[in-house]
N, C-alpha and C positions, 0 to 999 in steps of 0.2 A: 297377229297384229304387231307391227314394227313400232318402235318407241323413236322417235327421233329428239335430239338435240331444240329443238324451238318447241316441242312440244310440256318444259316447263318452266313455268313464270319465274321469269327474275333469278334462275339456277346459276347462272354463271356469273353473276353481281353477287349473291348470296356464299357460293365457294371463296369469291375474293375478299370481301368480306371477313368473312373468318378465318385466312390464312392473314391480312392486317391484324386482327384482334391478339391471333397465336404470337404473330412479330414483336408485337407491341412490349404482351406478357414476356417476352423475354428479351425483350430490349429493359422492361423495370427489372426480373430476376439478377440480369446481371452486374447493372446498375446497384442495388443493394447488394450483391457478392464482393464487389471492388471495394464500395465505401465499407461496408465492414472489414474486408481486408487491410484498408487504410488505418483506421480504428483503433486495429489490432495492431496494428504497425507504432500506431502513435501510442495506447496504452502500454505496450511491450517496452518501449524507449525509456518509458515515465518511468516504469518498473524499476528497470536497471539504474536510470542514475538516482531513486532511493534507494536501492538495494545498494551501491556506490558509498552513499550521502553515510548514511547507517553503519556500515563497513569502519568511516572513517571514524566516525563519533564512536564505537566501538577498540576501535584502537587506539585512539587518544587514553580513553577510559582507562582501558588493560595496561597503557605505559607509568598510570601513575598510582596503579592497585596491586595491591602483589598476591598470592597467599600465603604468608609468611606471618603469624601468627604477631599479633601487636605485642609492642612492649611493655613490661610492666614498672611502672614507677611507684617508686615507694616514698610513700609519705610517710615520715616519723608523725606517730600521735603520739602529743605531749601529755605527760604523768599531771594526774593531778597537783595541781599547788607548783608545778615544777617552771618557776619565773614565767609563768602565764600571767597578765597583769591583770590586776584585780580577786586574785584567787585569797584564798583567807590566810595564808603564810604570810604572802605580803604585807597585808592592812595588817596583820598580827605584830609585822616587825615595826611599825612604824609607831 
């Protein structure tokens, strides 16, 4: 028995068919490959100029912090009674 070409319903509308469907799916895959590539394009940019932005605020930072151990100032503490006003020497002498 021979098979011929008309002998199935609607076969060659059904082939075209799903080779549209297949097109389709990959007319959307590549459409979302691009825009995510954009994305990343546009995330990547952002990056760099806070990585930039940070950079600078870091080196402002660094020009005006040293490590150089702070200095020490000396406060004389006064001796008891010693012309501190109001101490009991005073009122004594008066």
């Amino acid at each position: 028995m021979k098979i011929t070409r008309g002998s199935f319903p609607g076969g060659h509308s059904e082939r075209g068919f799903a080779v549209l469907v297949v097109i389709v799916l990959l007319v959307i895959m590549t459409s979302l490959a691009i825009g995510n590539n954009i994305a990343l394009g546009h995330l990547y940019r952002e990056l760099r100029l806070l990585d930039q932005r940070q950079q600078k605020r870091l080196a402002v930072g660094k020009a005006t912090t040293t490590n150089a151990p702070p200095t020490k100032t000396v406060v004389p503490i006064p001796q008891p009674g010693a012309g501190v006003p109001g101490s009991a020497e005073q009122s004594a002498q008066k």
